[in-house]
PyMOL Python script that loads the backbone (N, CA, C, O; Angstrom):
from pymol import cmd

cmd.read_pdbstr("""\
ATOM      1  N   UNK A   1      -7.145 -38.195   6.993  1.00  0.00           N
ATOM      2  CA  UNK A   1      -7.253 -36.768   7.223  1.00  0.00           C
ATOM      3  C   UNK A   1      -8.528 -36.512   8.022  1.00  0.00           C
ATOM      4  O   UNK A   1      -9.617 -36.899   7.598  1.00  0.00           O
ATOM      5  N   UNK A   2      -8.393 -35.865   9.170  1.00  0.00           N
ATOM      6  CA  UNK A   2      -9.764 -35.153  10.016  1.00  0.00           C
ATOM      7  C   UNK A   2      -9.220 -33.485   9.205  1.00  0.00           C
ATOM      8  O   UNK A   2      -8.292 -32.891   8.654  1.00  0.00           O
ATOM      9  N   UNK A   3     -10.679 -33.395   9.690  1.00  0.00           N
ATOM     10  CA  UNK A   3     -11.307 -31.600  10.094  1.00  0.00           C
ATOM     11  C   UNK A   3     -11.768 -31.350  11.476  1.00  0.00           C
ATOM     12  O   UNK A   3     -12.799 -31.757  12.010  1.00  0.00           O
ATOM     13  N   UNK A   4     -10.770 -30.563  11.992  1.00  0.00           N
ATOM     14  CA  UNK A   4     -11.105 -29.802  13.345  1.00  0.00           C
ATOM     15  C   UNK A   4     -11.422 -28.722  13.345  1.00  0.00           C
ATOM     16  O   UNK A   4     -10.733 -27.702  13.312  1.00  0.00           O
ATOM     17  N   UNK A   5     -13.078 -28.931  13.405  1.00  0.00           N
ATOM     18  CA  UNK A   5     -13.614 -27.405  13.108  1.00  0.00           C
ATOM     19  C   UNK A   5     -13.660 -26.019  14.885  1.00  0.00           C
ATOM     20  O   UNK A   5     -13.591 -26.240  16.094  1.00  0.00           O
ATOM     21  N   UNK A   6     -13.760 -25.136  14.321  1.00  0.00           N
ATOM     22  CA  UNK A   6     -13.497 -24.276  15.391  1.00  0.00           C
ATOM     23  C   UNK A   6     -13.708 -23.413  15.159  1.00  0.00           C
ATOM     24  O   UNK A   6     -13.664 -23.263  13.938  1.00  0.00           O
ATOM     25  N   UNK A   7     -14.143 -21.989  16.038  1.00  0.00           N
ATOM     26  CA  UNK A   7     -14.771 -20.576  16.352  1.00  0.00           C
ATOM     27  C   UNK A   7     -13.643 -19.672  17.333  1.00  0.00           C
ATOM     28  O   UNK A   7     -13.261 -19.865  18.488  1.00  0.00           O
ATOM     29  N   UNK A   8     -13.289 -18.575  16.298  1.00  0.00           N
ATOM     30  CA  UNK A   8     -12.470 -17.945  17.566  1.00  0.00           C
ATOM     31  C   UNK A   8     -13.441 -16.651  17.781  1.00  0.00           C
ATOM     32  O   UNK A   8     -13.691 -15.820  16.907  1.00  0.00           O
ATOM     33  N   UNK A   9     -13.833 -16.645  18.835  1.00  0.00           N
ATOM     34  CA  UNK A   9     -14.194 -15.239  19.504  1.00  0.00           C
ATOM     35  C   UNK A   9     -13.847 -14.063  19.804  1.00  0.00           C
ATOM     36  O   UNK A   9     -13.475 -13.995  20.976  1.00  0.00           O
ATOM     37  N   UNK A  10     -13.810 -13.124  19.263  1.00  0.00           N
ATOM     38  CA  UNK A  10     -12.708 -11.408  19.139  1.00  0.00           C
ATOM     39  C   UNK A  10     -13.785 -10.720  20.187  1.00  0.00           C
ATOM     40  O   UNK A  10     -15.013 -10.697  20.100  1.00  0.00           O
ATOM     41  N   UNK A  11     -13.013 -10.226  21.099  1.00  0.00           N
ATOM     42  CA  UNK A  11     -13.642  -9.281  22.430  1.00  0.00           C
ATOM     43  C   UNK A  11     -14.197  -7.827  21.350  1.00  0.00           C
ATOM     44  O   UNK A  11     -13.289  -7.236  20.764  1.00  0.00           O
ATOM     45  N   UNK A  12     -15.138  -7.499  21.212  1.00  0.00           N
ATOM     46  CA  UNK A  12     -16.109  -6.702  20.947  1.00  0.00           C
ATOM     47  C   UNK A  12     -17.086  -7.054  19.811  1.00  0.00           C
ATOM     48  O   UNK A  12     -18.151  -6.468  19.620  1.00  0.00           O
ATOM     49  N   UNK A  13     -16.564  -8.167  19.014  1.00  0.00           N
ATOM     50  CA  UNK A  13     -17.571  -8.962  18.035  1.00  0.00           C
ATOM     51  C   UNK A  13     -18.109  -9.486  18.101  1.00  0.00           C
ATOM     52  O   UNK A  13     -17.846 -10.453  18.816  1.00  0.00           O
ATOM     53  N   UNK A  14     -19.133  -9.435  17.586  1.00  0.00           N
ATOM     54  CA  UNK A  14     -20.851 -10.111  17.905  1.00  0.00           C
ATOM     55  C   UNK A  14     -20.577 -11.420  17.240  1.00  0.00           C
ATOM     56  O   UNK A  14     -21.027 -12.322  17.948  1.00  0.00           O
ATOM     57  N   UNK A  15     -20.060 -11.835  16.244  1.00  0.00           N
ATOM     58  CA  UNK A  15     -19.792 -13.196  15.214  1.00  0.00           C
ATOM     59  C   UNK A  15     -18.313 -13.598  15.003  1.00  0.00           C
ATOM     60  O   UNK A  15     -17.481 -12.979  14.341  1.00  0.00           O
ATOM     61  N   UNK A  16     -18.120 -14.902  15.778  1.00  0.00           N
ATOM     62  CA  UNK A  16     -17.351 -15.370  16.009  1.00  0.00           C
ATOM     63  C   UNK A  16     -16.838 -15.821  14.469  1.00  0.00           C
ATOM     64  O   UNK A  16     -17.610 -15.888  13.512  1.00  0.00           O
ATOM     65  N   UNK A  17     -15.364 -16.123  14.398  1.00  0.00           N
ATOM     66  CA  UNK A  17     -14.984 -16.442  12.848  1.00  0.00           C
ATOM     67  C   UNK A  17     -14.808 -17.619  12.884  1.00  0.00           C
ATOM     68  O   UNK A  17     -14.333 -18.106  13.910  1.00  0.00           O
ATOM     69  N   UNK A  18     -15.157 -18.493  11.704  1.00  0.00           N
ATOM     70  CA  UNK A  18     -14.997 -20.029  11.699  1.00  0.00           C
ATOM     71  C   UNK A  18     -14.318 -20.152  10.966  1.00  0.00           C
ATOM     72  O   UNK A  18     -14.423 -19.610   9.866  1.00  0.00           O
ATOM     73  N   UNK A  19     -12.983 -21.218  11.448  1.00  0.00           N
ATOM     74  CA  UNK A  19     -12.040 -21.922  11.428  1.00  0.00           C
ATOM     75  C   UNK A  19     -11.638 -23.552  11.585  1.00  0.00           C
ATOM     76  O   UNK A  19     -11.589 -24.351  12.520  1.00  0.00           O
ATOM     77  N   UNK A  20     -11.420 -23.582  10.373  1.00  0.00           N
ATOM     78  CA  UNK A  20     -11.337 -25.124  10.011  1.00  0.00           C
ATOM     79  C   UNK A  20     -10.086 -25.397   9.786  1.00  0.00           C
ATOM     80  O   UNK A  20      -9.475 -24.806   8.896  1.00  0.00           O
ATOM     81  N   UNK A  21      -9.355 -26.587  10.766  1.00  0.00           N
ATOM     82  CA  UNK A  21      -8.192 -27.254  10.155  1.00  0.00           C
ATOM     83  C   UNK A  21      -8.208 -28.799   9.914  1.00  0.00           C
ATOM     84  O   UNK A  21      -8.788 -29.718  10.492  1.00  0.00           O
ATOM     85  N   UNK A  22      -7.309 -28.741   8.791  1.00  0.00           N
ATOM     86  CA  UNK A  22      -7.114 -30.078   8.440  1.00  0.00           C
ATOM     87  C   UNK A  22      -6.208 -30.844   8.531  1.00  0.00           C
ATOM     88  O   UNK A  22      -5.359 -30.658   7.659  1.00  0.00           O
ATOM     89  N   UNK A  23      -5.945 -31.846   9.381  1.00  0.00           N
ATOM     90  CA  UNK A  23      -5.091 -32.372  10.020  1.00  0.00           C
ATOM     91  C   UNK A  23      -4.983 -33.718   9.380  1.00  0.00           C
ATOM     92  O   UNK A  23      -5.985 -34.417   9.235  1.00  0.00           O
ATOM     93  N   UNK A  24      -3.708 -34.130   8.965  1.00  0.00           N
ATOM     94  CA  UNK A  24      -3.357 -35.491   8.536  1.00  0.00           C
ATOM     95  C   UNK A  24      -2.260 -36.214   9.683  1.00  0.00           C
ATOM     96  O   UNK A  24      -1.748 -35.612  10.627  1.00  0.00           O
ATOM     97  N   UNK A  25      -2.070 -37.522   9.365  1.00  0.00           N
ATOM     98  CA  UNK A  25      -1.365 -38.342  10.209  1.00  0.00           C
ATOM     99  C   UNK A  25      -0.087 -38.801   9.285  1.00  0.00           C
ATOM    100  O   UNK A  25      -0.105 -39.019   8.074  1.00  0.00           O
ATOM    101  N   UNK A  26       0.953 -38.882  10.125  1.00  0.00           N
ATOM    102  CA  UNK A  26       2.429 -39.184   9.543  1.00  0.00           C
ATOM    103  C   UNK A  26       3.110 -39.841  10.611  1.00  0.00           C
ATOM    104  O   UNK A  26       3.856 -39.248  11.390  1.00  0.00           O
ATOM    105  N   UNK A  27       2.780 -41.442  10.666  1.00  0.00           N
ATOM    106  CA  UNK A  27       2.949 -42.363  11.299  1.00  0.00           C
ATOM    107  C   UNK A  27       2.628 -41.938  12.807  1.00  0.00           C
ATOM    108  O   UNK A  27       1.414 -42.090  12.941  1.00  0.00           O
ATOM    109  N   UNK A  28       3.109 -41.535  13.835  1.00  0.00           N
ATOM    110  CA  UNK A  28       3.129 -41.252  15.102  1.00  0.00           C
ATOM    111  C   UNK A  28       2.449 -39.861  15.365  1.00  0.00           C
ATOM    112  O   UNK A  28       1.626 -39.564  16.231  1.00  0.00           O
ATOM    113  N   UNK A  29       3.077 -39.004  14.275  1.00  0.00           N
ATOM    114  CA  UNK A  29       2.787 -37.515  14.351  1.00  0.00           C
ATOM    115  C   UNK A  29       1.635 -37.017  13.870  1.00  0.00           C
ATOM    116  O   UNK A  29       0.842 -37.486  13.054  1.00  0.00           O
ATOM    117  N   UNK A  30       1.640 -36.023  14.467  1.00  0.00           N
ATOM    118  CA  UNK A  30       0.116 -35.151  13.336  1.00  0.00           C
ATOM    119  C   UNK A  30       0.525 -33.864  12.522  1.00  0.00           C
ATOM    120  O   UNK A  30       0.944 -32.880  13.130  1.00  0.00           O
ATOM    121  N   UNK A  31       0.448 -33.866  11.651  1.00  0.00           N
ATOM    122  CA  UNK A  31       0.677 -32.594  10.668  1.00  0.00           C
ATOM    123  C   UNK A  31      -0.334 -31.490   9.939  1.00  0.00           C
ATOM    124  O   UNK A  31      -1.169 -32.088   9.261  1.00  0.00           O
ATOM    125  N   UNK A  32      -0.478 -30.147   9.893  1.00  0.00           N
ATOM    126  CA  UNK A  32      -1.427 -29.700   9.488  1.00  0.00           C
ATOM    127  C   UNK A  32      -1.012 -29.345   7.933  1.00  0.00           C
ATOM    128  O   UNK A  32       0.075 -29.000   7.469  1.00  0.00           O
ATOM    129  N   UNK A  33      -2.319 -29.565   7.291  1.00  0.00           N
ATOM    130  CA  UNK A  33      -2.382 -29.263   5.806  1.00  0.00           C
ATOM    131  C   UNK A  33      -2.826 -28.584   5.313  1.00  0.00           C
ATOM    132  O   UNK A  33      -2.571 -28.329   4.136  1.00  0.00           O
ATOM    133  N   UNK A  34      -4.189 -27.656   6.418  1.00  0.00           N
ATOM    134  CA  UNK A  34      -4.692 -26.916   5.204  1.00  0.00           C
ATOM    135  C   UNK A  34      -5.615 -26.073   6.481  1.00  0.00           C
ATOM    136  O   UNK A  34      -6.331 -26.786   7.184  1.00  0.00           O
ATOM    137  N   UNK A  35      -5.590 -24.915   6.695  1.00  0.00           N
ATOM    138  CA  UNK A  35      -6.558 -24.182   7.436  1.00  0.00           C
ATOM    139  C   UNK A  35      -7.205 -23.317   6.464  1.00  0.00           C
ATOM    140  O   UNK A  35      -6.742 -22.893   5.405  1.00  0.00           O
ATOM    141  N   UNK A  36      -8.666 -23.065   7.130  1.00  0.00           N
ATOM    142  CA  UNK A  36      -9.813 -22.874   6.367  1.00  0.00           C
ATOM    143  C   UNK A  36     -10.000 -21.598   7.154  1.00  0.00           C
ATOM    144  O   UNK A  36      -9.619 -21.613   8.325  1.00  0.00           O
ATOM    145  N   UNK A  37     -10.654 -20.259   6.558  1.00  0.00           N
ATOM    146  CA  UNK A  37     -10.754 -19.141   7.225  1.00  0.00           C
ATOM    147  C   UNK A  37     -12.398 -18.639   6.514  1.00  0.00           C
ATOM    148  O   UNK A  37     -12.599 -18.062   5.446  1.00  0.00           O
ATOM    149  N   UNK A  38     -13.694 -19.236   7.846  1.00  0.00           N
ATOM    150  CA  UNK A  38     -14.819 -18.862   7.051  1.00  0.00           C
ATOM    151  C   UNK A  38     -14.816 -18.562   5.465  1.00  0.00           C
ATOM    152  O   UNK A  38     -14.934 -17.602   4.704  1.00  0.00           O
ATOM    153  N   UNK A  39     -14.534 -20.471   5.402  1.00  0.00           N
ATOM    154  CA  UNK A  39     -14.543 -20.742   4.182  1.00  0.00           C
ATOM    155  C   UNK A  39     -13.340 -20.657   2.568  1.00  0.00           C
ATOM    156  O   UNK A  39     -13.477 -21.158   1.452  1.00  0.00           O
ATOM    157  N   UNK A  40     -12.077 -19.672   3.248  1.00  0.00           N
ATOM    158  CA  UNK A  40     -11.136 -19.856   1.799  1.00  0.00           C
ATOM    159  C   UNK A  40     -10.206 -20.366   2.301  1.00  0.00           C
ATOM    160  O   UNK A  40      -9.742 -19.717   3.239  1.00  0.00           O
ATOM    161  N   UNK A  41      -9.616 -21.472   2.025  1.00  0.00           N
ATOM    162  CA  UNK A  41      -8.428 -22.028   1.975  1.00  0.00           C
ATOM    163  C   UNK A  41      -7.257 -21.509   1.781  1.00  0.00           C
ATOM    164  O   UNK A  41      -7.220 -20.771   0.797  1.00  0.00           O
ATOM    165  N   UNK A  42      -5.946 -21.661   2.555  1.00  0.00           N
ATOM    166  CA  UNK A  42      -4.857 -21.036   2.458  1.00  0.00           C
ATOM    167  C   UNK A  42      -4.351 -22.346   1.612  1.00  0.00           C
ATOM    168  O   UNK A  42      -3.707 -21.980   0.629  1.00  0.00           O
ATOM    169  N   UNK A  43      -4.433 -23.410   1.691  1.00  0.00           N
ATOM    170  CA  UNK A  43      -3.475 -23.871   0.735  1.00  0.00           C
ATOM    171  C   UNK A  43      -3.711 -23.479  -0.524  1.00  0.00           C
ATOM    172  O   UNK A  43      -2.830 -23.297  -1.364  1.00  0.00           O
ATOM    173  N   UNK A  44      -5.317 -23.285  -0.761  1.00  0.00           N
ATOM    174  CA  UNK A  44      -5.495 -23.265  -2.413  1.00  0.00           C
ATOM    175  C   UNK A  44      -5.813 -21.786  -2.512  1.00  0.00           C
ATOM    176  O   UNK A  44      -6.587 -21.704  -3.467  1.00  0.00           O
ATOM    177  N   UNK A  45      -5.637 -20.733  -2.078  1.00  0.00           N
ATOM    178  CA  UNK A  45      -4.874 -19.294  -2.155  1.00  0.00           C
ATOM    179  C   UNK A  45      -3.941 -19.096  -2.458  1.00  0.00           C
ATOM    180  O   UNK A  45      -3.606 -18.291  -3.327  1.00  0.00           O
ATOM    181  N   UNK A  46      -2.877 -20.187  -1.442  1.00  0.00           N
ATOM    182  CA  UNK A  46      -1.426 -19.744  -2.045  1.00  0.00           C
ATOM    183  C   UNK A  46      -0.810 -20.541  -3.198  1.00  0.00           C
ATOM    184  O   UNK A  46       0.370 -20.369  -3.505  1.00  0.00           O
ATOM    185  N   UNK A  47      -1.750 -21.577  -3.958  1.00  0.00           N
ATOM    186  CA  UNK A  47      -1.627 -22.434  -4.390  1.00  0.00           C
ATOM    187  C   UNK A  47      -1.826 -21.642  -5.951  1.00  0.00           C
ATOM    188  O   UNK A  47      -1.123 -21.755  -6.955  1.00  0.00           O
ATOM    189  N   UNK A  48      -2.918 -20.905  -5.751  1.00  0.00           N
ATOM    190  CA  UNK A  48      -3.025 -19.734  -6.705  1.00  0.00           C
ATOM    191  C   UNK A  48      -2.358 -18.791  -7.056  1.00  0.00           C
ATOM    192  O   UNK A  48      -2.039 -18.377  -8.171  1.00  0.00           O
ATOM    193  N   UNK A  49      -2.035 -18.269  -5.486  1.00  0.00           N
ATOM    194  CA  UNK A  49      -0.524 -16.780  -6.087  1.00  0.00           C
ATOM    195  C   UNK A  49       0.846 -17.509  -6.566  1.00  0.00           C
ATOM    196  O   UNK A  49       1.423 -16.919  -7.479  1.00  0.00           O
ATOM    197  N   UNK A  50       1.437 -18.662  -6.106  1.00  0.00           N
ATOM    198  CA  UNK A  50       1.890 -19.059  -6.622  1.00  0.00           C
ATOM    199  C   UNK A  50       2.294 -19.664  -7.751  1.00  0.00           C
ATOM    200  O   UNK A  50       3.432 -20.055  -8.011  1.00  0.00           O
ATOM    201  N   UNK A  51       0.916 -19.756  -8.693  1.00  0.00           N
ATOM    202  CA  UNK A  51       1.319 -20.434  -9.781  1.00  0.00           C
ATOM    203  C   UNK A  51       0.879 -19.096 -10.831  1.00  0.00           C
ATOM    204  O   UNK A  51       1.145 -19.107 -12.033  1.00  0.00           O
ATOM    205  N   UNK A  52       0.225 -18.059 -10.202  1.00  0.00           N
ATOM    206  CA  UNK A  52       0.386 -16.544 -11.057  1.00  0.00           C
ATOM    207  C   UNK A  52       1.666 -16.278 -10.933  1.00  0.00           C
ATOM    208  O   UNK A  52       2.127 -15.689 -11.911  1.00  0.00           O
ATOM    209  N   UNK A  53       2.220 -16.442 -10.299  1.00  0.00           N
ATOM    210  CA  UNK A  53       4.089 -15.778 -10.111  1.00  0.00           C
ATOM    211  C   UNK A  53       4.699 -16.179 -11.051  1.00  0.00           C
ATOM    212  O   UNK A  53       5.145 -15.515 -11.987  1.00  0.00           O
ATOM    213  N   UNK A  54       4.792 -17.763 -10.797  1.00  0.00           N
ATOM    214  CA  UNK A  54       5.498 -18.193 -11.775  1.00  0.00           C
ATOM    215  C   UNK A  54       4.652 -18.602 -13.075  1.00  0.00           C
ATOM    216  O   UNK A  54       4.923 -19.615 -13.720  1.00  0.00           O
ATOM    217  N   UNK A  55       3.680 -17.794 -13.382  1.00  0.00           N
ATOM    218  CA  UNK A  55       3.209 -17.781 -15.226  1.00  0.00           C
ATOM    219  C   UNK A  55       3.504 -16.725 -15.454  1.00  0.00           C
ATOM    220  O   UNK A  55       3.732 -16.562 -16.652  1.00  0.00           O
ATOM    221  N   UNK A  56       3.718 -15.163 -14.365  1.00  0.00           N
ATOM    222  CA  UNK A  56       3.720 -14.027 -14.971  1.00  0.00           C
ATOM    223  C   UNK A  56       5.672 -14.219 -15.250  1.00  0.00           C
ATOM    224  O   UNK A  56       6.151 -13.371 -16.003  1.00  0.00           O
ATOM    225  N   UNK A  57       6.669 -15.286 -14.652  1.00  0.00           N
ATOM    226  CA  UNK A  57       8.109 -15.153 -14.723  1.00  0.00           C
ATOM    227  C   UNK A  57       8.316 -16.525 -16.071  1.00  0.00           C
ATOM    228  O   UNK A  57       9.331 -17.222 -16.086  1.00  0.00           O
ATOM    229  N   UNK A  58       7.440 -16.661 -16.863  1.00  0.00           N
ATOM    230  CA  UNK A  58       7.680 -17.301 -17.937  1.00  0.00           C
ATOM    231  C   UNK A  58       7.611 -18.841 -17.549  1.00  0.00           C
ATOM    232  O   UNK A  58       8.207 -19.636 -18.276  1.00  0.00           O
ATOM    233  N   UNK A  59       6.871 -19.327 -16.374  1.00  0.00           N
ATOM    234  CA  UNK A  59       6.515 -20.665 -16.091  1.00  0.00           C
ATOM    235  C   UNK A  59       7.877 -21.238 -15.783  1.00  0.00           C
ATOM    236  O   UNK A  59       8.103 -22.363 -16.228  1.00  0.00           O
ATOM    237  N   UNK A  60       8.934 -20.552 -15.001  1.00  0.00           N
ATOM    238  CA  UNK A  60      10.261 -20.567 -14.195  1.00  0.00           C
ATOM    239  C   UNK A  60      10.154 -20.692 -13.094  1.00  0.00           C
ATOM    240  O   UNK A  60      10.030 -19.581 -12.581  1.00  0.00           O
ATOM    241  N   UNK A  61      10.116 -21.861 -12.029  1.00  0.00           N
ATOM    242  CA  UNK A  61      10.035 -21.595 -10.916  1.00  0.00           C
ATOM    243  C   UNK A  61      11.097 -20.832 -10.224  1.00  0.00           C
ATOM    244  O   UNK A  61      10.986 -20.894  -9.000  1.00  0.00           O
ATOM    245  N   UNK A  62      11.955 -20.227 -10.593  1.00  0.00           N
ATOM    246  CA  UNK A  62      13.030 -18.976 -10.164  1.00  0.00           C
ATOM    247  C   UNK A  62      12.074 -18.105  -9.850  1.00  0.00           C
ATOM    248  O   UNK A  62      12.144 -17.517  -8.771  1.00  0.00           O
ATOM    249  N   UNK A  63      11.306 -17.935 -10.492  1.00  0.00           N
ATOM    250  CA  UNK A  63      10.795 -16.390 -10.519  1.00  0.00           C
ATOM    251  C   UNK A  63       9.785 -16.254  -9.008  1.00  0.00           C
ATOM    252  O   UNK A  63       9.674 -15.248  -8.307  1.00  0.00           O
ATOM    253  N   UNK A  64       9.077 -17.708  -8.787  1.00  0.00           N
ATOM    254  CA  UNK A  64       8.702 -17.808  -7.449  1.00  0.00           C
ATOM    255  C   UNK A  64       9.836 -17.643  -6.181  1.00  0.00           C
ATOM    256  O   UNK A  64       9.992 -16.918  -5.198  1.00  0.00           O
ATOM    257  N   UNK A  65      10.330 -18.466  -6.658  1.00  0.00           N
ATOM    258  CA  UNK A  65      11.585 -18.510  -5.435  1.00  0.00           C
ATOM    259  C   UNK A  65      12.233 -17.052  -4.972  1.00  0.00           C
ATOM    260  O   UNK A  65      12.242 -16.693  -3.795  1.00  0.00           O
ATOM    261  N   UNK A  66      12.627 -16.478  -5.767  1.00  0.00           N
ATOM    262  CA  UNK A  66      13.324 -14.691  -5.626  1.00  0.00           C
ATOM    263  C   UNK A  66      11.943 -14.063  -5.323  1.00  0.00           C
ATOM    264  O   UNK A  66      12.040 -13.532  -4.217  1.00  0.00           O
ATOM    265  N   UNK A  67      10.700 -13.893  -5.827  1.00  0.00           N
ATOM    266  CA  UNK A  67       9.779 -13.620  -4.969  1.00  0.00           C
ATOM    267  C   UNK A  67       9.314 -13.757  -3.235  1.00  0.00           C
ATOM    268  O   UNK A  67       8.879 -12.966  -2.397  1.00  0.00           O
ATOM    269  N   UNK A  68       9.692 -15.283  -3.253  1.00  0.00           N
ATOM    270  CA  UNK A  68       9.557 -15.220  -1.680  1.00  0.00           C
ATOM    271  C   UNK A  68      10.775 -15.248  -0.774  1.00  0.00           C
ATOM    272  O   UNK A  68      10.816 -15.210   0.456  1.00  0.00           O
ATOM    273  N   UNK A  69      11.953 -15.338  -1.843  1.00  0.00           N
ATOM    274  CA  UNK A  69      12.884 -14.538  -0.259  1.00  0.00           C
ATOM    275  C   UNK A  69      12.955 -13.048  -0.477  1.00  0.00           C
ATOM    276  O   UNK A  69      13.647 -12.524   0.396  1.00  0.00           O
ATOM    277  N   UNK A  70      12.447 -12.151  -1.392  1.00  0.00           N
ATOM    278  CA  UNK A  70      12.160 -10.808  -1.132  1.00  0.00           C
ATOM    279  C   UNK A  70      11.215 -10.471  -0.264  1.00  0.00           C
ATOM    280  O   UNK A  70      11.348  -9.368   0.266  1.00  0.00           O
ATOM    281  N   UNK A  71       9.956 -11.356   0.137  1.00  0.00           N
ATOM    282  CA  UNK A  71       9.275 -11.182   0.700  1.00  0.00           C
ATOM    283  C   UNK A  71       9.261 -11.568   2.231  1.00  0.00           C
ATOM    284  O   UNK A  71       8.491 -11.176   3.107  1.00  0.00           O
ATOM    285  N   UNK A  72      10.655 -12.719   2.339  1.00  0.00           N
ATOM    286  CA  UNK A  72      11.049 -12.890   3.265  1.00  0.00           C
ATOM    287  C   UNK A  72      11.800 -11.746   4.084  1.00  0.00           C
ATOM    288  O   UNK A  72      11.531 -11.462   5.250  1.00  0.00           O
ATOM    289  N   UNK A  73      12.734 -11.161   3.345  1.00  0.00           N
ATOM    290  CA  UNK A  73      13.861 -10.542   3.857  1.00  0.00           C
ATOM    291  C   UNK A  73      12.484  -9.210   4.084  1.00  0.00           C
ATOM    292  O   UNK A  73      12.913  -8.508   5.000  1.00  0.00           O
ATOM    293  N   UNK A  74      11.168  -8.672   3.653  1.00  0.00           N
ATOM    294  CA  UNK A  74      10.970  -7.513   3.795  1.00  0.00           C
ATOM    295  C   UNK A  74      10.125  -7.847   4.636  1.00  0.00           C
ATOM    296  O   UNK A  74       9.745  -6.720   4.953  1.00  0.00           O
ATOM    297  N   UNK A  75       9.367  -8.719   5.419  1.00  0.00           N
ATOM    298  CA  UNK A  75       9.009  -9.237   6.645  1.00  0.00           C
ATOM    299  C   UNK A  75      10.204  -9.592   7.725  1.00  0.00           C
ATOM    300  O   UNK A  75       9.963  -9.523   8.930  1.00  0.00           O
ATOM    301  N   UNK A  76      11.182  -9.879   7.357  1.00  0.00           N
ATOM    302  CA  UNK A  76      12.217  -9.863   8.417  1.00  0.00           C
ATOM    303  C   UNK A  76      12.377  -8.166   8.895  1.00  0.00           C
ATOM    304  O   UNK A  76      12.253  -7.678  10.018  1.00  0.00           O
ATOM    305  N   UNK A  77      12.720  -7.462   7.502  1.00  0.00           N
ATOM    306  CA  UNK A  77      13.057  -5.870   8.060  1.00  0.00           C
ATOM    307  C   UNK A  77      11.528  -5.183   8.939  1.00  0.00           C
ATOM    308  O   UNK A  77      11.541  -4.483   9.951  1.00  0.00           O
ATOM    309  N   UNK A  78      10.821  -5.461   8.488  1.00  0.00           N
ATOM    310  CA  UNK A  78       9.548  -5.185   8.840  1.00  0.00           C
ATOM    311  C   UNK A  78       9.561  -5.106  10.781  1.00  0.00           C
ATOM    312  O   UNK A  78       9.154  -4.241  11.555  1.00  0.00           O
ATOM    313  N   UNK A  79      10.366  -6.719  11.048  1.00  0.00           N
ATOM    314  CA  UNK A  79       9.976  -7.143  12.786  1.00  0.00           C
ATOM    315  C   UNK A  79      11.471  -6.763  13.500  1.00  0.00           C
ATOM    316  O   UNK A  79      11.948  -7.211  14.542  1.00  0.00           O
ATOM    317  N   UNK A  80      11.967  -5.882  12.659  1.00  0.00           N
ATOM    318  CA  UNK A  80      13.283  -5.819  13.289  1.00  0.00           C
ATOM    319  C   UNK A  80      13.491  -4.142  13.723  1.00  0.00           C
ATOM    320  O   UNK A  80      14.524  -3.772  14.281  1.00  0.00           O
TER     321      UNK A  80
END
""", "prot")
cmd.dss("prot")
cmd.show_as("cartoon", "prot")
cmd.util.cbc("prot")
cmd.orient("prot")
């Protein structure tokens, strides 16, 4: 696993935001695992709402799953 660290620059902001990804290898390919957003992790964010979902649905992973295709289908209606 590398870290490819990085700065994106927003046209009127004085402080650029730092951005970290983490990149693993899968034989030939490269795959990303984990981007870093000045400092919080999306894997271990969603790693968190996810496992509140399914403790608040009785430790059922159903209760995750129907969560995110509701959340699917209301981001689909959302771009449509």
């Amino acid at each position: 696993m590398v870290t490819v660290f990085s700065e994106i620059e927003r046209p009127g902001v004085a402080k650029p935001v730092h951005v970290d990804w983490r990149v693993g290898t899968n034989g030939a390919s490269y795959k990303l695992l984990d981007v870093i957003v000045e400092g919080a992790s999306l894997s271990n964010t969603l790693r968190s709402d996810f496992g509140s979902i399914v403790r608040q649905e009785g430790n059922q992973i159903g209760g995750l799953l129907t969560a995110l295709r509701e959340k699917t289908e209301a981001l689909k209606a959302e771009h449509n």
